[in-house]
C-alpha positions in Angstrom: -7.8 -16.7 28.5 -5.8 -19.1 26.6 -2.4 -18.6 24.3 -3.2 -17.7 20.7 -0.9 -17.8 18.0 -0.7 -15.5 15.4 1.6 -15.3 11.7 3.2 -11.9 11.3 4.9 -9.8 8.3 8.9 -10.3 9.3 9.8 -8.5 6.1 8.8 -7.1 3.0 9.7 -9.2 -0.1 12.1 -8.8 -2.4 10.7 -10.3 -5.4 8.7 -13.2 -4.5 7.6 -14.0 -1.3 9.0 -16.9 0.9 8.1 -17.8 3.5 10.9 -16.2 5.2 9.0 -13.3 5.0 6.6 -14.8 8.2 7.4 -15.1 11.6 5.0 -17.0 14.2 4.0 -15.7 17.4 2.5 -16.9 20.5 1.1 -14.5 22.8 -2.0 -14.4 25.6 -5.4 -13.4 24.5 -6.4 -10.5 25.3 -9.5 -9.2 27.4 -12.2 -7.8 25.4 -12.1 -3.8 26.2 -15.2 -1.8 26.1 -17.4 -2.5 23.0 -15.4 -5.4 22.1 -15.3 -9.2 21.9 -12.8 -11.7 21.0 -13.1 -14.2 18.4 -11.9 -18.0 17.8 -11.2 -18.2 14.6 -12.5 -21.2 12.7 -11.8 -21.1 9.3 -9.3 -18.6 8.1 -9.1 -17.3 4.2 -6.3 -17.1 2.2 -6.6 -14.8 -1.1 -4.3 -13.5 -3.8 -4.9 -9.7 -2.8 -2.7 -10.8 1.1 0.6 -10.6 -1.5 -0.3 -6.9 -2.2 -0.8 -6.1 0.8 2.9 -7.4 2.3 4.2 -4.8 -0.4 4.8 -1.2 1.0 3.4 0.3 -2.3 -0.1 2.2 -2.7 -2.9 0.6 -3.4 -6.8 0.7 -2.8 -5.9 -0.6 1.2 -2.7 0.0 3.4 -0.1 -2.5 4.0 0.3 -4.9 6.6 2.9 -3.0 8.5 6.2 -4.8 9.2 5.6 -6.8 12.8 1.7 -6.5 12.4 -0.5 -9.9 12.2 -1.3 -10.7 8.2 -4.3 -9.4 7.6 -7.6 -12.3 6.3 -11.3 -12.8 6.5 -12.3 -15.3 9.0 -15.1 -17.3 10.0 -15.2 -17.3 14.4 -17.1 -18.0 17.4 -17.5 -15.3 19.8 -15.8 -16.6 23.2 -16.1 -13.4 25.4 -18.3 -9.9 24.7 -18.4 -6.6 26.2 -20.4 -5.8 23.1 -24.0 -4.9 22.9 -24.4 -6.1 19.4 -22.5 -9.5 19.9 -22.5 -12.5 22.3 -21.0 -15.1 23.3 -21.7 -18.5 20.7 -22.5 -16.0 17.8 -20.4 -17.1 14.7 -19.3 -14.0 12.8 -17.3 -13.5 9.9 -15.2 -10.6 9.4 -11.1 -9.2 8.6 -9.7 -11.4 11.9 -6.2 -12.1 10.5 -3.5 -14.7 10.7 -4.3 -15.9 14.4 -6.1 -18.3 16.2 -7.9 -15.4 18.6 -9.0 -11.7 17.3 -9.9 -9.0 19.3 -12.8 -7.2 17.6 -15.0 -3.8 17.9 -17.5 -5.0 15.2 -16.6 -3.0 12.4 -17.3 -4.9 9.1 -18.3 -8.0 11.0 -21.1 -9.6 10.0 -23.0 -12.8 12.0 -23.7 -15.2 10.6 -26.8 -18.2 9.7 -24.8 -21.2 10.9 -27.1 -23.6 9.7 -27.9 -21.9 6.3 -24.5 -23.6 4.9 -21.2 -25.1 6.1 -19.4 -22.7 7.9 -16.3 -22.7 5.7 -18.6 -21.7 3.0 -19.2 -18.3 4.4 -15.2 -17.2 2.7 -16.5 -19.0 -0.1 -18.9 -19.4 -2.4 -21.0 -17.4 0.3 -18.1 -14.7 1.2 -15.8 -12.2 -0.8 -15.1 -14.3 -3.1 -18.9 -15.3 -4.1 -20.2 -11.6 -3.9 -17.0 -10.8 -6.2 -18.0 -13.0 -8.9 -22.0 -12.1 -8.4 -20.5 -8.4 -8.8 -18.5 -8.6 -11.5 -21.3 -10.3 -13.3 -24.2 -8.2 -12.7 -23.0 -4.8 -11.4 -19.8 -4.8 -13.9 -20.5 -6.6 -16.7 -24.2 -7.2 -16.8 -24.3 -10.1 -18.5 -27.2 -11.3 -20.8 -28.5 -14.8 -22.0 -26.9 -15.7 -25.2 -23.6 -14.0 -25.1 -20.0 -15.6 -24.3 -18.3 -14.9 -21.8 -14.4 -15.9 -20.5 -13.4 -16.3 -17.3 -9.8 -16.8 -15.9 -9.0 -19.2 -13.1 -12.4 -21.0 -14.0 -11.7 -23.0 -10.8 -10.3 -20.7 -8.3 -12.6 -19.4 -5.7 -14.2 -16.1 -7.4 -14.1 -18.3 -10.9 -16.1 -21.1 -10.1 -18.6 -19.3 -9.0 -18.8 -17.0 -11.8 -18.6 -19.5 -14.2 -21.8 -21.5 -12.5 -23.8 -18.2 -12.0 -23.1 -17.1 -16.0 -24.6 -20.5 -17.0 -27.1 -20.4 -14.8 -28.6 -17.0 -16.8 -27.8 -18.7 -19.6 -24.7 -17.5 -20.9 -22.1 -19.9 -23.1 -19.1 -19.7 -20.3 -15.6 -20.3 -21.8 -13.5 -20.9 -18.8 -9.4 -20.7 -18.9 -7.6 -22.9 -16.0 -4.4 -24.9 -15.3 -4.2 -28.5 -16.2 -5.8 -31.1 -17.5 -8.0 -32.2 -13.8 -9.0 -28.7 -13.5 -10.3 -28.2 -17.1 -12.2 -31.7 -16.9 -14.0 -30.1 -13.3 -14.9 -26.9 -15.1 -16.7 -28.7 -18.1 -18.2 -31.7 -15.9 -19.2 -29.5 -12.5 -18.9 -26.3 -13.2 -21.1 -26.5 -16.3 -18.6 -24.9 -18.6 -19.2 -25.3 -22.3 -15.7 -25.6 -22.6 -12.0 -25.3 -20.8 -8.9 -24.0 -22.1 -5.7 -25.6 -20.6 -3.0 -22.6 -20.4 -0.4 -24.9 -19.7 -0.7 -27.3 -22.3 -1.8 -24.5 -24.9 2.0 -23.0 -24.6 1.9 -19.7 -26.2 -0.2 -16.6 -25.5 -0.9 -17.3 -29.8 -1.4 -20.9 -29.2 -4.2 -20.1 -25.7 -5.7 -17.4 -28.4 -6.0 -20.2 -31.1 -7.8 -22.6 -28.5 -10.5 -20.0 -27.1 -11.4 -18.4 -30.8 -12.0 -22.6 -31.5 -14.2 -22.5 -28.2 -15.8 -19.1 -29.2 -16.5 -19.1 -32.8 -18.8 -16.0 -32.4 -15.8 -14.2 -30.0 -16.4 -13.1 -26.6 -18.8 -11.0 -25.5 -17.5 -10.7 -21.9 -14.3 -11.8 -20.0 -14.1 -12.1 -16.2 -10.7 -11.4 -15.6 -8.9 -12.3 -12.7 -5.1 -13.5 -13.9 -3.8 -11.4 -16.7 -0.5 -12.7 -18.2 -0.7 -14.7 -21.4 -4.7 -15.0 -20.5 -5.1 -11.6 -21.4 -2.8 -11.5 -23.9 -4.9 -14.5 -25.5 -8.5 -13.2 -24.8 -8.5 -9.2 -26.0 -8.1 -9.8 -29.8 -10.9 -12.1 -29.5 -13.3 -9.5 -27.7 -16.6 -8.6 -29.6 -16.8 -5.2 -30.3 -18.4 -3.2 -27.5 -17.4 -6.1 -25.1 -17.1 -5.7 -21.8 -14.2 -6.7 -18.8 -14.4 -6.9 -15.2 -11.2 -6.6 -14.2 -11.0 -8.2 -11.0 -7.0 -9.6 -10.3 -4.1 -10.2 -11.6 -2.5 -13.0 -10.4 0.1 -13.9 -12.9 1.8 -10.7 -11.7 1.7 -10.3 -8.4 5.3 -11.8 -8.1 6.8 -9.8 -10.3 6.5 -12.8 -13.0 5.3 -13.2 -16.2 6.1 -9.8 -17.2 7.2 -11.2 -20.5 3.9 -12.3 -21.3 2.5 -8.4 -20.9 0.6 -6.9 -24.3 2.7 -4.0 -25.4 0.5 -0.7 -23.6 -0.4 0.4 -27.1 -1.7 -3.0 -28.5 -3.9 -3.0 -25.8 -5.2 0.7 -25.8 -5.5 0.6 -29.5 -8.0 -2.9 -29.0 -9.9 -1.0 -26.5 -10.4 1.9 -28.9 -11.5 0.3 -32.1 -13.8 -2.4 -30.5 -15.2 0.2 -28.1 -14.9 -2.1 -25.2 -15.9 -1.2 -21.5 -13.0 -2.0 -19.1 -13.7 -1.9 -15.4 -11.7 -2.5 -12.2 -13.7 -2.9 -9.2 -12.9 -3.5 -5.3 -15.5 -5.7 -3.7 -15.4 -4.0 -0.8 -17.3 -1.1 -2.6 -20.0 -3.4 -3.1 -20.7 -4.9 0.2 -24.5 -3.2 0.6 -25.3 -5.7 -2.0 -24.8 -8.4 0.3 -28.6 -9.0 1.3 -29.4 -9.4 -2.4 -26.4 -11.3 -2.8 -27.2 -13.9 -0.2 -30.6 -13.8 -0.9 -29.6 -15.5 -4.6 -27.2 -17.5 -3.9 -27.9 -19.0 -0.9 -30.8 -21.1 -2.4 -28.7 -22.4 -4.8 -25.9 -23.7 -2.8 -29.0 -25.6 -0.5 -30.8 -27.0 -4.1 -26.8 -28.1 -5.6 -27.6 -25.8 -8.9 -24.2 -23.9 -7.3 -21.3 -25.7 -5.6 -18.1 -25.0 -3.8 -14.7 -27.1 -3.8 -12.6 -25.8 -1.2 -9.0 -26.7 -0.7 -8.1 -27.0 2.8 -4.8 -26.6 4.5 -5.1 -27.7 8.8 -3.6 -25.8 10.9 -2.4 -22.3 11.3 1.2 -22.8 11.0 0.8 -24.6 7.4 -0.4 -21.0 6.4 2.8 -19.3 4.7 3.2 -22.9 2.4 -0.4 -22.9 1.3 -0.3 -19.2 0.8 2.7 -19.3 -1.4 1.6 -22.1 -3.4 -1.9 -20.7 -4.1 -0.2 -17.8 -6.0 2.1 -20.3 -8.5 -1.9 -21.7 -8.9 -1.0 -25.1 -6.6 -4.8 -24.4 -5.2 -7.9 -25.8 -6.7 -10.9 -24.1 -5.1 -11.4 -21.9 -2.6 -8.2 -21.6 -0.3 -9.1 -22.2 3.1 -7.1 -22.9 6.7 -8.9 -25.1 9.4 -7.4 -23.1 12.4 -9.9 -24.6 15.2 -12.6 -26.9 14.8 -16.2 -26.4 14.5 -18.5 -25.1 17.9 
């Protein structure tokens, strides 16, 4: 076997992380044990629920311990097998990590078609971050023609492809993003009717001003994945008996932003008198819908009615950086770290 290398959790952050809180390893890859196989990892995904997770704090999943490899979905080739369900050549997709090689027993590892899209699609707009969005939609939400909806971080991975899937079943889709390139995508490819700049707008007042202009009729149902002076902007315009998927929270996961937080009350006594439906959801609860996930979507991405920008960091190493910058929003598109090349 060759070397691998792999990115580990030094320490815990204080704060925000840095990215003194990695540490890079370089070990030999293992032999695959008895009903395992080892991985090459291809394309690697970076997401904003990984700074949750280098937090010792409970949660819906256990922390990366201190010293452990930082935990990601990947996209691989199977290089060795002493697996009866998986061989050598198969590419799979599944929680690999942080490393160039993964030693796997199959659990919650999916193959996958390799010629039904780009590869680096499957931690895309085929991936978690596509069946979050279809989830939050449908399952959460379940959206109707004719209503508005807002979605936060219309450009990120899980909001662009919410935003084209809400148009698509003929919603009017308000998207919220950073900056003046990103709006101009989310109107003229993502089919937005229109964008909301949160950095130009200033003010949580000034963002609320902007979407009411965009939403005459108010909103009907808000994707939410970023909280912070979105939120603060988008629940006084909700429609009575509106509804919220409430997917992330981005804004905060730093510890930032926490002056931009709706007083508890303000935001309990908005969810009382317009009756709205508030709902957190884990995608990982949702992963039997999959098939009929895939099933959708997949046409779509062939035909071009759904497409995927990716922003793509090479090499391992480069991980921490493109990590940390993702969660200050330096991304646009899907996150995504080339760690070998294609079979």
């Amino acid at each position: 076997m060759t070397d691998r290398t792999s990115i580990l959790l030094a320490s815990r952050p204080e704060g925000a992380a840095t990215e003194n809180n990695f540490r890079t390893r370089q070990d030999e890859v293992p032999e695959p044990g008895t009903g395992e196989f080892v991985v090459r990892v291809i394309w690697m995904s970076l997401d904003p629920y990984m700074r949750g997770r280098m937090d010792d704090a409970e949660s819906y999943a256990d922390p990366v311990e201190v010293g452990d490899v930082m935990e990601a979905g990947g996209v691989g080739e199977v290089v060795a097998s002493n697996h009866d369900g998986f061989a050598a050549g198969d590419i799979v997709t599944g929680q690999f990590g942080w490393t160039t090689h993964a030693v796997s027993d199959g659990a919650m590892v999916r193959k996958v078609d390799a010629g039904a899209a780009p590869l680096s699609a499957h931690l895309g707009v085929l991936g978690m971050p596509g069946i979050t969005a279809w989830t939050g939609l449908n399952t959460i939400m379940g959206i109707e023609a004719g209503q508005t909806i807002v979605v936060s971080a219309a450009t990120g991975a899980v909001g662009g492809v919410a935003c084209q899937l809400a148009k698509a079943a003929g919603l009017r889709v308000i998207g919220v993003a950073g900056g003046a390139e990103k709006c101009a995508y989310a109107v003229d490819t993502l089919g937005c009717d229109a964008c909301v700049d949160h950095r130009a707008a200033g003010s949580a007042k000034d963002l609320s001003r902007e979407i009411a202009e965009a939403a005459p009729d108010g909103v009907d149902r808000y994707f939410e994945n970023v909280g912070g002076k979105t939120l603060a902007a988008v629940l006084p315009r909700m429609n009575v008996s509106g509804r919220i998927a409430l997917c992330g929270m981005v804004a905060w996961y730093q510890g930032r932003n926490m002056d931009e937080a709706i007083p508890l009350p303000q935001v309990w006594g908005t969810i009382l008198k317009k009756r709205l439906r508030v709902q957190g959801f884990i995608v990982s609860d949702h992963f039997d819908d999959f098939p009929a996930f895939l099933k959708e979507v997949t046409p779509m991405l062939r035909e071009g009615s759904v497409v995927a920008k990716e922003d793509i960091t090479e090499d391992l190493e480069n991980a921490p950086k493109a990590f940390l910058d993702m969660l200050k929003g330096g991304n646009f598109g899907k996150t995504l770290v080339r760690v070998g090349p294609d079979p």
